[in-house]
N, C-alpha and C positions, 0 to 999 in steps of 0.2 A: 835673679834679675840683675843682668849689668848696669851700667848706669855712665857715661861717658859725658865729662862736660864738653861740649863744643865750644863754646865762649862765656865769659862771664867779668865782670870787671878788672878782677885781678890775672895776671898768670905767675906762675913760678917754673914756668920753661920755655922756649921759646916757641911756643903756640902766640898768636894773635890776642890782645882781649881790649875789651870796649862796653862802657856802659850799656849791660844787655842779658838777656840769658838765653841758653839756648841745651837745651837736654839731649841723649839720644837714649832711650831705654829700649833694651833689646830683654826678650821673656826667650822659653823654649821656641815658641813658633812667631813668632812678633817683633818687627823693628820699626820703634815710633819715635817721630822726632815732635820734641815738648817744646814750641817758642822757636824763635829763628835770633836772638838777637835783631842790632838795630840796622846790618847791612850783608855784604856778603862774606864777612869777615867767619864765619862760623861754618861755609861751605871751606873757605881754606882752611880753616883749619879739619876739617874733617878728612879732608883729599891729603894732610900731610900725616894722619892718624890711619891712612887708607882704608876710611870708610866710603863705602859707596854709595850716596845718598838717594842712586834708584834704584835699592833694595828696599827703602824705607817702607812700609804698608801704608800707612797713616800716617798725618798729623793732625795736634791740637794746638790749637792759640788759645793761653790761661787768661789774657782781657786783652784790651783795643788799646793798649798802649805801642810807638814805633820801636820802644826798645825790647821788644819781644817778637815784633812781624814783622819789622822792616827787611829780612833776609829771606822772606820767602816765596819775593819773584824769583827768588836766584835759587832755591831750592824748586819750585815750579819747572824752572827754566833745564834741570839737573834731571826730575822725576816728573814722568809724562802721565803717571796712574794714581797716585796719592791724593785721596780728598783731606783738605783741612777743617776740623771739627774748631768751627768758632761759638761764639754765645752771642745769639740775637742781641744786638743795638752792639756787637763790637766792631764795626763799620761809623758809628757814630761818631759827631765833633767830640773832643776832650780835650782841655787846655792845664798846662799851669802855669804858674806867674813868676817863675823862678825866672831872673834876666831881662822878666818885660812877659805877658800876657802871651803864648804861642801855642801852638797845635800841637799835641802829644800824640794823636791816631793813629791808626793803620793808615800809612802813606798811602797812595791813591795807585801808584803802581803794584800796589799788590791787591788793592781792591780791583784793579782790572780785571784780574783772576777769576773774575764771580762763578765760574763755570766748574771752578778748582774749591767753593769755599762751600761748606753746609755750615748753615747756620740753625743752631738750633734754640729750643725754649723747656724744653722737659729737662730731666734726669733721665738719661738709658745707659744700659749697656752697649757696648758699639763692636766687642768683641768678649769671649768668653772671659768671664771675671774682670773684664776693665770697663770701666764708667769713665762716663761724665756729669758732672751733679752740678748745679748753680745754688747760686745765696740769695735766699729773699729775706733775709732778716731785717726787719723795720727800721726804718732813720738811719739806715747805712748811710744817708749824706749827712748825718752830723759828722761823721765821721771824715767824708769829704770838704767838708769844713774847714775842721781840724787840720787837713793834714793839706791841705789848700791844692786839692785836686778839683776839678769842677768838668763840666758840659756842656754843652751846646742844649738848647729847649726853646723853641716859640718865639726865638727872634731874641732868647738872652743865656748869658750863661748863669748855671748854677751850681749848687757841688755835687759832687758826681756822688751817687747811690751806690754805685760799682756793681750796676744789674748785667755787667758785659764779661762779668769774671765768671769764673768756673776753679769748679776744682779738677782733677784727673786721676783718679782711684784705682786700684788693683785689690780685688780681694785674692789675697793667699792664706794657705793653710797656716802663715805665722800672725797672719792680723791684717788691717787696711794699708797697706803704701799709700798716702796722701800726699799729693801733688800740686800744689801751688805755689806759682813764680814768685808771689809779691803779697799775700796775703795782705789785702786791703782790707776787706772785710771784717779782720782780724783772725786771729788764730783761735780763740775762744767759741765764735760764733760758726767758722770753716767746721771745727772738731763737732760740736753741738751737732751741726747742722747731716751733717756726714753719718755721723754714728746713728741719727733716726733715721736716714733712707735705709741703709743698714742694720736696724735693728738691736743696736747697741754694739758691734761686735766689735773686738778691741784693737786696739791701732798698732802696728809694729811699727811705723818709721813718718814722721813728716817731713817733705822734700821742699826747700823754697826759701824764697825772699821773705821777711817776716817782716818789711818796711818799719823798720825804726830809721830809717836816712832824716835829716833835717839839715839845715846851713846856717851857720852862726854869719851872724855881723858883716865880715870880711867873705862871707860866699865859700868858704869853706865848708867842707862836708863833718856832718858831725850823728852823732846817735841820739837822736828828739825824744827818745823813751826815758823817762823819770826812774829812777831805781825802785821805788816801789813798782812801775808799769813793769820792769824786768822782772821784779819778784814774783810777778802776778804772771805775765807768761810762762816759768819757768814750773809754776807752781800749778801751770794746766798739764807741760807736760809729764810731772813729776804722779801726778796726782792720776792723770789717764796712763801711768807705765809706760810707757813709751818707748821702745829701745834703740831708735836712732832722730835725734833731729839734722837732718843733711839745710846746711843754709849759706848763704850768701847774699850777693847782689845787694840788696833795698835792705840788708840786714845792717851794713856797713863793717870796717872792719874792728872800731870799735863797740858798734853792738855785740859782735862774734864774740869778741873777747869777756866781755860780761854775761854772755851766755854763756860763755865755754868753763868760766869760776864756777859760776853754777851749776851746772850740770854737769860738768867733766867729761867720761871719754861716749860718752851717748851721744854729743853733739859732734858732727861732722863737715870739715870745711870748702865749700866747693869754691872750686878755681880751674880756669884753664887749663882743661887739659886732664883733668883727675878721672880717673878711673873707679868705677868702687863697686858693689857688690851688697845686693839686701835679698 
């Protein structure tokens, strides 16, 4: 499995980057684009990488945030055959309060799409060995709470459940490839969750944002995870074997780092433009 970032917050060459993430994972017969970041910034960089994004087969949107869909009217716009695999309510309002109370969803111009998007509510496979699985694990919105993400509901908002996330799976002969952008739900309950549609069977790589982002004081960007909350994740992967954690984005660059003491060369750092290989 290749794995090619398109966009992600950082770069270290002169690719484009922008609060966002954007995947392209290619198998033997399969080329699926994971997220579109937050504009069209991930199509240029793709055409500078001379990817041709209507070869893509598929895509997946991992939740209803803009900094994962907003590029993919322009992706649409690029591939005339590709349906987008979303998670039923990821069309819905979501706000956060960072700056002032605003709208985080799928912009509207890619909800115009509706012809282009399945939305779905099960767990299936969508193609030989690759899934799509959702998280119902209970008081997901305390979580939402916490991390002060919320929803639109009945004329109010509340914190978001984060029933619009999904994961995106690969079973290979080395173990589950796990794929999620921003692991809201958290990483604890994603792995749980994952391993019983599966049957227990063991994980070879987690791909994704593992949201420790928080803002201190002055609006600065900072790692909201507590040293022991680090402990405690490092100690799911350490504990399920796990031979790569690919992460970024909503991880921060100082979460990475304290991942990275910990777990050493198992963890993996996505950035613009990275190429890699699981």
């Amino acid at each position: 499995m290749k794995i090619t970032v398109l966009i992600e917050n950082s770069s270290d060459c002169e690719l484009a980057k922008e609060h966002g993430l954007s995947l392209l994972i290619e198998t033997e017969d399969k080329k699926i684009l994971l997220d579109s970041g937050c504009s069209e910034l991930f199509a240029d960089n793709a055409d500078k990488l001379n990817i041709d994004l209507s070869d893509v087969d598929f895509a997946v949107l991992s939740h209803g945030h803009y900094d994962h869909s907003g590029g993919f009217d322009t992706f649409f716009e690029n591939n005339k055959n590709a349906v987008l695999y979303a998670r039923k309510y990821a069309d819905g309002k979501y706000y956060s309060p960072n700056g002032g109370i605003h709208e985080i969803g799928v912009p509207q111009r890619v909800l115009d799409y509706s012809d282009r998007i399945l939305y779905v509510s099960d767990n299936r496979e969508i193609a030989e060995n690759i899934y799509i699985i959702g998280h119902n694990t209970p008081d997901l919105q305390k979580i939402g709470e916490k991390v002060m993400l919320y929803k639109g509901g009945n004329g109010e908002i509340v914190p978001d459940d984060f029933a619009h996330e999904q994961s995106f799976v690969f079973d290979t002969s080395k173990g589950l490839i796990i794929f999620n952008s921003c692991s809201h739900g958290t990483v604890e309950n994603i792995i749980r969750e994952t391993k019983e549609f599966f049957r227990n069977k063991p994980i070879y790589a987690y791909v994704g944002g593992l949201h420790m982002m928080g803002k201190d004081a002055e609006g600065r960007e900072i790692c909201a995870f507590t040293e022991s909350e680090i402990d405690a994740l490092c100690d799911i992967i350490k504990s399920e074997n796990i031979s790569y954690l690919c992460t970024g984005h909503c991880t921060t660059l100082e979460g990475y780092d304290k991942v990275k003491k910990r777990l050493g060369d198992r963890v993996i750092k996505l950035t613009t433009g990275f190429i890699f290989e699981l």
